[in-house]
C-alpha positions in Angstrom: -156.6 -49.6 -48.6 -154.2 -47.0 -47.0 -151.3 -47.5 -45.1 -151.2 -45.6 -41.6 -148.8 -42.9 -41.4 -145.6 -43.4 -38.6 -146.4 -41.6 -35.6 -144.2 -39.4 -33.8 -141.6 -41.7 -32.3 -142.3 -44.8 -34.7 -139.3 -46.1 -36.4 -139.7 -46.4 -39.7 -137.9 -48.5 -42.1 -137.5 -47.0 -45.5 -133.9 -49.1 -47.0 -134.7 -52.4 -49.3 -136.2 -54.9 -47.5 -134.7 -58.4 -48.1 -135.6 -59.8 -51.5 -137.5 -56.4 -52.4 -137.4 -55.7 -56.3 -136.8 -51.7 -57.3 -138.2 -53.0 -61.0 -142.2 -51.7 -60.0 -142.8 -48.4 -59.5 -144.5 -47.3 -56.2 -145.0 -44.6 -53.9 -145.8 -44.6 -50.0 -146.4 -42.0 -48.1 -144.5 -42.6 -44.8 -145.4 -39.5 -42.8 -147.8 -36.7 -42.9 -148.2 -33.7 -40.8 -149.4 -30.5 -41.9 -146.3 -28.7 -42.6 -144.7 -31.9 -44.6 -145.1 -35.1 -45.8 -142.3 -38.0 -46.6 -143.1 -40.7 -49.4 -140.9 -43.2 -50.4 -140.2 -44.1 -54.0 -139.2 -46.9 -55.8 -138.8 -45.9 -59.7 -137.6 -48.8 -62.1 -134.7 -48.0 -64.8 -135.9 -46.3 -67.8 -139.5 -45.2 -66.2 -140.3 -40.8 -66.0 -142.1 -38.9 -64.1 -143.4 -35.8 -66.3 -142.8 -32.6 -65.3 -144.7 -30.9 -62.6 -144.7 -28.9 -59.9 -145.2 -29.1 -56.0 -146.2 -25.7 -54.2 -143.7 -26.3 -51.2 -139.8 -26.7 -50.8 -138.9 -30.2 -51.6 -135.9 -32.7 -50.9 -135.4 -35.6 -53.0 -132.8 -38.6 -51.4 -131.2 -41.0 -53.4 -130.7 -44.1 -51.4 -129.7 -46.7 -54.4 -130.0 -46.0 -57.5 -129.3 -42.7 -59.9 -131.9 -40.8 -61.6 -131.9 -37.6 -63.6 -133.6 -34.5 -61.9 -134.4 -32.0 -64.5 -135.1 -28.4 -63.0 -134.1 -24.7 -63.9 -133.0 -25.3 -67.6 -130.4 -28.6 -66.4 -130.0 -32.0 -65.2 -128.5 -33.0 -61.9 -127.4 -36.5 -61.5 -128.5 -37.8 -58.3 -127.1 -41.2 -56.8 -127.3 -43.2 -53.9 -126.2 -41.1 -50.7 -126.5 -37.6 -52.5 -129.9 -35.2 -51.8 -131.3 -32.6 -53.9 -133.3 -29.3 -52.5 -135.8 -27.7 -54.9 -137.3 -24.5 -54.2 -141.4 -24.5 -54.1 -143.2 -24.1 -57.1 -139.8 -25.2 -59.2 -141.2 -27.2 -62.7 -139.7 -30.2 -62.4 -139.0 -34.1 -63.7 -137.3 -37.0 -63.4 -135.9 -40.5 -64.9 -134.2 -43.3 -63.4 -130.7 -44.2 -65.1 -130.8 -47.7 -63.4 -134.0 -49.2 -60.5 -133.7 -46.4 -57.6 -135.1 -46.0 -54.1 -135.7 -42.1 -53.4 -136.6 -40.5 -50.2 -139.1 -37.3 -51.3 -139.4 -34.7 -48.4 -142.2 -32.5 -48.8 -142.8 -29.1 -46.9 -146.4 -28.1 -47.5 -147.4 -24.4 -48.3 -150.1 -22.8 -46.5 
């Protein structure tokens, strides 16, 4: 079953919730429009996610965590409180150094 999307307005809580383990992986998409969407990730230590691309510009936030963002031939270390741009189109992957919970800000291409 899906989740609704927030609607405009709609507070929307997207830190750990009490008690809330970072050790599964999910992925909820908290808002979609059609120029962006926003998903919320939970990636345990150790788990990838294989390289891929996304047509539109994307953020990535790191709320707690650290994971390894590999794009354009490096890796950038991304931990809690730090954010990450990635042009569209970009090849791209990650892994998570230790359990994270990412923000991913997507703006759709036409």
């Amino acid at each position: 079953m899906a989740l609704p999307h927030a609607t405009s307005g709609q507070v929307v809580r997207i830190g750990r919730e009490a008690g809330e383990s970072l050790s599964q992986f999910s992925s909820i998409a908290l808002a979609k429009t059609q120029q962006m969407e926003l998903i919320r990730m939970t990636v345990p230590a150790g788990r990838a996610l294989a390289e891929h691309a996304v047509r539109g510009q994307i953020t990535l936030q790191c709320l707690e965590g650290e994971v390894a963002f590999d794009a354009h031939g490096r890796t950038a270390l991304l931990r809690a409180g730090e954010l990450l741009y990635l042009e569209g189109g970009a090849p791209h992957s990650l892994r998570a150094n230790a359990d994270s919970l990412l923000l991913l800000t997507i703006l759709l291409a036409d």
